[in-house]
N, C-alpha and C positions, 0 to 999 in steps of 0.2 A: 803223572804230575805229583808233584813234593807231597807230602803229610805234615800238614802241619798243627796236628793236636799236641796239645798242650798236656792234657789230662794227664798222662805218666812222665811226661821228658821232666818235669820242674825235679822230680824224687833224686836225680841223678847230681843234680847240684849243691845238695844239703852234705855239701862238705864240713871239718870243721872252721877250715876259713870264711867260708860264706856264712856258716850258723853264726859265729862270734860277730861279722859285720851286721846280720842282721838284729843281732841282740843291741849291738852300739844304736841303732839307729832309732832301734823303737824307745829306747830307752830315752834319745833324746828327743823322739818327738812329743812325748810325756811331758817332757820341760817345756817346750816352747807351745804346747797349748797353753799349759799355766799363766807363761809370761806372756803371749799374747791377748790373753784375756783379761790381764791385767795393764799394761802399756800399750794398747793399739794404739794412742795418738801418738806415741813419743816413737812410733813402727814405722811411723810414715815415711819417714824420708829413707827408710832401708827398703823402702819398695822402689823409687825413683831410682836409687841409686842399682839395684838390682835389675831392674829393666835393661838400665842402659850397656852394666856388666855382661847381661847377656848376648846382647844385639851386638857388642863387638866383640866378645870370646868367640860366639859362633862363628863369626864372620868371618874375624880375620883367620880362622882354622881352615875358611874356604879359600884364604887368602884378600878377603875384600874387608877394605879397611878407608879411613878418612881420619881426617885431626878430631883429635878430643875434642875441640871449641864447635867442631860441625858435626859432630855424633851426639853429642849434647844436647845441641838445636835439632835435629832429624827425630830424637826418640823421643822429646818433647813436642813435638809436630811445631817448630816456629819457626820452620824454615823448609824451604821448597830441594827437593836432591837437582845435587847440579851435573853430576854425571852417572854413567855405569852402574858404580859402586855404591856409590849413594840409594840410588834408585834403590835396591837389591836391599841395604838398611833398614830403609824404610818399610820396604813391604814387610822383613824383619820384623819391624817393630808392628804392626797392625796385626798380622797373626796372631804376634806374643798378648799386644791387649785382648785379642776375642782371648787367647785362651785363659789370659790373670779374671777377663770379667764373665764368659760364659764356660767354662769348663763343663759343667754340671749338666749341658745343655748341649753338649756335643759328645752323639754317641761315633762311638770308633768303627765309621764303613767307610766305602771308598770314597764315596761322594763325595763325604768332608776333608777327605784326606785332598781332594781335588778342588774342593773349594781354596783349601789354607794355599795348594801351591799356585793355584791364581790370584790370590791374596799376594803370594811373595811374589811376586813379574807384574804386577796390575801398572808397573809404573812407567815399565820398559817398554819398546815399541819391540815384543816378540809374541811368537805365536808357540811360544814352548808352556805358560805358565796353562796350571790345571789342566795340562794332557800327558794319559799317559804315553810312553815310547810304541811306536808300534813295529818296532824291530820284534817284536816277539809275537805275536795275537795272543800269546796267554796271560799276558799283563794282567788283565782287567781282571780274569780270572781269578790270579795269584792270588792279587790285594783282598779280591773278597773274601775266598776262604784265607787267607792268616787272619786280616778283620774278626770272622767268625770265629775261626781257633782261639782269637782271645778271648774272645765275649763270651765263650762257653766255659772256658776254663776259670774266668772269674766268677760266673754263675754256677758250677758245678763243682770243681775242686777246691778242695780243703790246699787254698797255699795261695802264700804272702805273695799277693801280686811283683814286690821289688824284685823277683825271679822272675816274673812274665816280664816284665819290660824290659829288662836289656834284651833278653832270649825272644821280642816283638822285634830290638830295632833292629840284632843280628839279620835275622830274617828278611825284613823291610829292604836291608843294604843289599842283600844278597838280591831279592828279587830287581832293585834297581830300577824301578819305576818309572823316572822323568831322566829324559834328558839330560837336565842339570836340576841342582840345589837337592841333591838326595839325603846328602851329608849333615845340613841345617834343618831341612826334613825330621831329619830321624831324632835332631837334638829338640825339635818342635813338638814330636810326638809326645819323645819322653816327657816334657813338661805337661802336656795334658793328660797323659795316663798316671802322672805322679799325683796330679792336684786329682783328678779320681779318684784316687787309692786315700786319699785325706794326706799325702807327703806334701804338705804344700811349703816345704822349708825354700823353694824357689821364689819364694812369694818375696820375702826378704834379704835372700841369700842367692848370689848366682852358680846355680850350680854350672851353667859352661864355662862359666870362670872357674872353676877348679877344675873340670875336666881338660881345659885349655893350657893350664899350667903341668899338667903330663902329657900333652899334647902326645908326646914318641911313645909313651905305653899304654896310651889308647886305641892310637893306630895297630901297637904289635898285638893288644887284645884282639879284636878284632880280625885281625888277619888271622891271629891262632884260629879263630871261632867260625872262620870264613872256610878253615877246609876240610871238606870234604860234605861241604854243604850239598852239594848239588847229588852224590850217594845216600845223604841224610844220614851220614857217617863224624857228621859236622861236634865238635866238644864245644857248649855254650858257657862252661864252665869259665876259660881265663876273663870275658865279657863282664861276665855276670859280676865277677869278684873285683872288676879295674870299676866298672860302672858304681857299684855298689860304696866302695873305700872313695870313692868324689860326693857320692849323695852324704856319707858320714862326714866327710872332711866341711861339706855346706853347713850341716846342723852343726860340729863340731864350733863352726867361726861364730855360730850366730849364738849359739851360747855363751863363749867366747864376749862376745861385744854386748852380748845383752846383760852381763852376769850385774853391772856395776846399776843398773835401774833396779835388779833386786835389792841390791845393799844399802847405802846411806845417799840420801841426797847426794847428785854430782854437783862440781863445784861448777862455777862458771867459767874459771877458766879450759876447764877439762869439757865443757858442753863445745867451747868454740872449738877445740883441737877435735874433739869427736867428729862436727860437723866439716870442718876442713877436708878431716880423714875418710869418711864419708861420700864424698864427693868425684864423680868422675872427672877430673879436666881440671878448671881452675873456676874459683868464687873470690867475687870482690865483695871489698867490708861492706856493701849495701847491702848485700845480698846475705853474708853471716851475721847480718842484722835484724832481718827480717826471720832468716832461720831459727836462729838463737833469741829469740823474742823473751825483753826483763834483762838481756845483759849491756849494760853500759856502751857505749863506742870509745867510752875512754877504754874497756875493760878490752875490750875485743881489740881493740890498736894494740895494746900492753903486751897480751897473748900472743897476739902475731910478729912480734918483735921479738919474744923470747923463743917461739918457735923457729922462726927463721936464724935467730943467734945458734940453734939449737941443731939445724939443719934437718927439722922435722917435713917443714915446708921451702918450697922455692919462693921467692917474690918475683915477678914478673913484673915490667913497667913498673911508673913512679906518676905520683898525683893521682890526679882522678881515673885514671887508666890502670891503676894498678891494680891485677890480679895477684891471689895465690893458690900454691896447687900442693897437692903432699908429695914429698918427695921419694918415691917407692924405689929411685932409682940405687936410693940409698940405702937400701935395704928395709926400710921403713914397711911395715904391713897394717 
């Protein structure tokens, strides 16, 4: 059966490409305690809007996907999944709350690990969710010692856990555990073991949304890292460095967007475009009314006139039905 100690493999990855990512990263995690501790309430809506980033980055990677307007409603729970896809969303989304509100509280064995995939299927009428495959009878086995091999290596070795978790999910994929949903699985894990480790740039920033957006050179990581797993001949190394250059690219945005709460009061019209920007799918001026709380409806019609002349934003419908939504297709970030 595999070896899956931790203890010496991590030494082989302190390349100088992985050293310098991991410098980027700590360095920005430095920053956004600061400014977290200083703007949690003006954080709030990068956490909503981060949820939902996730819940359909993962997804559609697995392929399952719905309209912006019904992924909206599903990862805010005000609305019931109407098929398949939905279903699978949803339980998405319920995992990812246990792990934004108990992280701290779930330690990494199998158990949990079969909890969360009963959690993802609880919706569906199948008998696949929280078992493992028994195509193998070592399954159960596997999961416990990798389980173990991490928990040792974060208790005993001197090193930056962001080398244990990709070189966890390689693993995790390889041993291939359920059925189905191994893939969202493993992108699940990684957010509990990040918020663990205190990376909790996920909180505000989606990291499967950036991993999503190199979709083809995560797969090719990956496949690099998958061979000769089974010899334990396997290189963790190209994983480690695709996973790592997305966790940086996440801190990289949210500093990025948070930079201007350091600096001078924002203007108002720039808080409505923030909020627009912001936003999965599409918000009516009710709703950047309530967001944008203190700014005018005269100010917020003005704004969105000039955004839209500006082709920042689409306008969708007219009167009281009229949404808007950012327009990304336009290159817009």
């Amino acid at each position: 059966m595999r070896n899956y100690d931790y203890q010496d493999k991590w030494k082989a990855l302190l390349t100088p490409r992985v050293i310098r990512n991991l410098m980027v990263i700590h360095e920005y995690r430095g920053e956004q305690r600061i400014i977290v501790d200083r703007h949690a309430d003006a954080l709030e809506n990068f956490v909503e809007v981060a949820k939902m980033q996730s819940a359909e980055s993962s997804n559609r990677m697995a392929g399952i996907q719905t309209s912006d307007e019904r992924l909206k409603k599903i990862v805010l729970n005000k609305t019931i999944p109407k098929n398949g896809m939905e279903c699978e969303i949803a339980g998405y989304r319920d995992v990812l709350n246990m792990i934004h509100e108990n992280s701290e509280h779930i330690p990494v064995r199998s158990t949990f690990i079969l909890q969360f995939h009963r959690e993802l299927y609880k919706y569906e009428n199948t008998k696949n969710g929280g078992v493992f495959k028994n195509v193998d009878d070592e399954t159960s086995e596997s999961v416990d010692r990798l389980c173990k091999a991490y928990r040792d290596a974060v208790e005993h070795a001197e090193v930056d856990t962001l080398l244990l978790i990709p070189m966890f999910m390689v693993d995790f994929l390889c041993i291939c555990p359920f059925q189905c949903g191994n893939g969202r699985m493993s992108r699940l894990l990684m957010q509990l073991l990040l918020y663990q480790s205190d990376y909790n740039v996920g909180k505000y920033i989606s990291v499967e949304r950036r991993i999503e957006e190199g979709t083809d050179t995560y797969y090719r990581a990956l496949q690099e890292s998958f061979k000769g797993w089974r010899e334990e001949e396997n290189n963790y190394e190209p994983f480690v460095d695709c996973l790592l250059r997305g966790i940086a690219a996440a801190y990289r945005e949210f500093s990025d967007r948070t930079r201007r709460l350091e600096e001078k009061k924002i203007t108002k019209p720039d808080r409505v475009e923030e909020e627009v920007r912001n936003t999965v799918g599409t918000i009516t001026k009710a709703e950047l009314m309530e967001k944008a709380s203190g700014v005018s409806q005269t100010t917020i019609q003005r704004t969105l006139a000039e955004l839209v002349k500006k082709r920042k934003i689409r306008k969708i419908g007219d009167g009281r039905y009229t949404k808007y939504e950012w327009n990304r297709e336009d290159g817009q970030q």
